[in-house]
N, C-alpha and C positions, 0 to 999 in steps of 0.2 A: 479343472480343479486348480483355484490360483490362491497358494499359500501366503500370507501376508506375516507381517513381522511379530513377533510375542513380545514385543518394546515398544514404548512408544518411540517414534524418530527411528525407527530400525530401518528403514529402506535399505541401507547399504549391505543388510544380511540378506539381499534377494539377488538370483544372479542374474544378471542382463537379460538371457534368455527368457526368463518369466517375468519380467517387467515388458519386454516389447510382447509377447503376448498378451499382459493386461489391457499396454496400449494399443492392440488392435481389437480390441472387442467395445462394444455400444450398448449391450444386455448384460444383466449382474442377476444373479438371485442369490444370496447373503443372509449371515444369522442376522446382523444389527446393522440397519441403514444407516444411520449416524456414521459407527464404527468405519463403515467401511467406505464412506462418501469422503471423508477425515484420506484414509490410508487412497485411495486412489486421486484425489487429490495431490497430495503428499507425493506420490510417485512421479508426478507429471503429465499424467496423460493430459494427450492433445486435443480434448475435446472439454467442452465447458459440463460442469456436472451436471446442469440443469437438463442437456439434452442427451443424460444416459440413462436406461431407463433401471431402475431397482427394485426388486422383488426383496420385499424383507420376506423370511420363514417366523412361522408361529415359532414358541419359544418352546415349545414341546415337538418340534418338526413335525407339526402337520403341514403337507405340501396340497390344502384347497388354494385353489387359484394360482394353479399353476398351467392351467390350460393352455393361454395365451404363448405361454413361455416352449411349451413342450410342442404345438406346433410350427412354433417357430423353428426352433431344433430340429426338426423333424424336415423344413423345408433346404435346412441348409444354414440357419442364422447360428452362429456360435455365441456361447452364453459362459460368463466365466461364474463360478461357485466359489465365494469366500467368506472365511470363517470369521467368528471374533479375534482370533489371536491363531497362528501354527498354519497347519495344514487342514483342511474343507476334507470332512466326513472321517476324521481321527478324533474320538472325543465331540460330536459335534454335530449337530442337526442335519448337516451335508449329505450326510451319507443314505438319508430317503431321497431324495433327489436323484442320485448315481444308482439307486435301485430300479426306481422310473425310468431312467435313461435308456437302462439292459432288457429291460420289458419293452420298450418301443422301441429298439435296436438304434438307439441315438448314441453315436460312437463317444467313451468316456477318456478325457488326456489327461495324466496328472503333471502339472508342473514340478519344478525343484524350488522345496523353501522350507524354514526351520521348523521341525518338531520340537517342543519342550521333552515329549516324552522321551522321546530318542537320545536327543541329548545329555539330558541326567541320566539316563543308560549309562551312555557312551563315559561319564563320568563319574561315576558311581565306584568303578573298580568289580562291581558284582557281574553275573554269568547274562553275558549277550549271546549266548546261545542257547540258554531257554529260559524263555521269561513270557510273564502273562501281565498284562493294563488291566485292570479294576476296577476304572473309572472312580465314581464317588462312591465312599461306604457312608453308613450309618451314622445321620448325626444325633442317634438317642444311644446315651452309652454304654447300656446293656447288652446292646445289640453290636454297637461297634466293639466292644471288648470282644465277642466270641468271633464277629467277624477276623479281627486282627488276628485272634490265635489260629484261625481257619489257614488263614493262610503265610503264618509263620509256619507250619504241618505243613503245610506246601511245600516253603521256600526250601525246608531242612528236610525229608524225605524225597525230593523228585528236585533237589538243587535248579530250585527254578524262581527266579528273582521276582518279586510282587510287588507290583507299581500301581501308585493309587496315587488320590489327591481329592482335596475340597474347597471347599468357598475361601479365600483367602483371609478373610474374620473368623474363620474358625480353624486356621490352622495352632493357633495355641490349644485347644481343647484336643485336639488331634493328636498332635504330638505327643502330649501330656497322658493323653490316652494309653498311646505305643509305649511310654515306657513304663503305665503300669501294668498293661497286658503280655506285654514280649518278654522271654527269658533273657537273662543278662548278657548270654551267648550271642547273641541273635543281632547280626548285622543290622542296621538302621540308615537309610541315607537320606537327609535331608536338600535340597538343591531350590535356589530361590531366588529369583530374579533373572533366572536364564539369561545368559547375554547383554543382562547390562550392566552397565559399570558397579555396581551393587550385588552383581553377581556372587552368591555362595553357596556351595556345594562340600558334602562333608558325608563320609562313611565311617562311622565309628560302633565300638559294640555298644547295647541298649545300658549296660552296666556303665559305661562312657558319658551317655546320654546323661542319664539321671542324676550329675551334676550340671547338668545347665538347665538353663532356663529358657524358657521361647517367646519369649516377650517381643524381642526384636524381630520373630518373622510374622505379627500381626500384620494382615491387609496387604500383605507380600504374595505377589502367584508362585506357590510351591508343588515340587513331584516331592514323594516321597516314597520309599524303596525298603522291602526287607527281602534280606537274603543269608 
């Protein structure tokens, strides 16, 4: 499992160790070929891309056609797994893949490299010691309204941090959402561009919020956090 950068040009957030493992593998199966023809490239590896071989995943991770790949694994050929952006099977089609693996007893390694989720944790100020990912909520807003208070009830009875996120064109309707939905009490953290120089991260209460505006994180990749 070989975590690539949540930046573009990010190389320099992956540690040596998980780069010379990229460069010794010749098999890839990956959410987005492009993507990750780009990021291995980019790395260095010492072999021309033409002759490495790339499994893209369906965009719903369905894993047909992976037979090839799976007894290859199976004889000994190591196959590295990489995502669109973070870490392979967090948030991410990977993780059918690493289910496959366990079922045909093909041993799983995860390398070290950056989580968005983790990080906006780590920066948030809110409780990293009990917290729940939510992946994508609802983009029809009747639905996300009750979502959002679902687990504002969360966050405030079981002190347990609620980490979500969406398509990054819709994170203005999003946010705009959480501050008509959330009580004014109610921690909000916004975190957007992880890592790059654009990087901004901010925890303030929703009563806070609802003097700004979020225009500026349109098309922006953002976590977002209540607690």
């Amino acid at each position: 499992m070989v975590p690539c950068p949540i930046i573009e040009n990010g190389i320099s957030s992956l540690p040596p160790a998980t780069l010379e493992v990229l460069h010794s593998l010749d098999h890839f199966i990956v959410e987005r070929a492009r993507t990750a023809r780009r990021f291995i490239k980019e790395s260095g590896h010492p072999k021309p891309i033409a002759e490495l071989e790339i499994f893209e995943l369906d965009k719903y991770g369905k894993v047909e056609g992976l037979k090839d790949f799976i007894l290859k694994a199976k004889s000994g050929t190591s196959i590295g797994v990489i995502s669109e952006a973070g870490c392979p099977g967090v948030a991410d089609p990977g993780a059918g893949i690493v289910a496959i693996a366990h079922r045909e007893d093909i041993q799983v390694s995860p390398c070290v490299g950056p989580s968005s989720i983790l990080l906006a944790l780590m920066a948030s100020g809110m409780s990293g010691q009990s917290f729940c990912f939510n992946g994508y909520l609802s983009n029809k807003k009747p639905i996300l309204l009750k979502e959002l208070r679902d687990l504002e009830s969360r966050a405030h009875k079981k002190k347990e941090t609620q980490i979500f996120m969406d398509a990054p064109y819709r994170n203005e309707f999003l946010l705009s959402t959480c501050k008509e939905a959330l009580r004014p009490n109610t921690l909000l953290c916004v975190a957007v561009d992880i890592s790059a120089d654009t990087e901004y991260i901010k925890t303030k209460k929703v009563s806070e919020w609802k003097l700004s505006e979020f225009k500026s994180f349109h098309k922006r990749p953002a976590i977002v956090m209540i607690g």
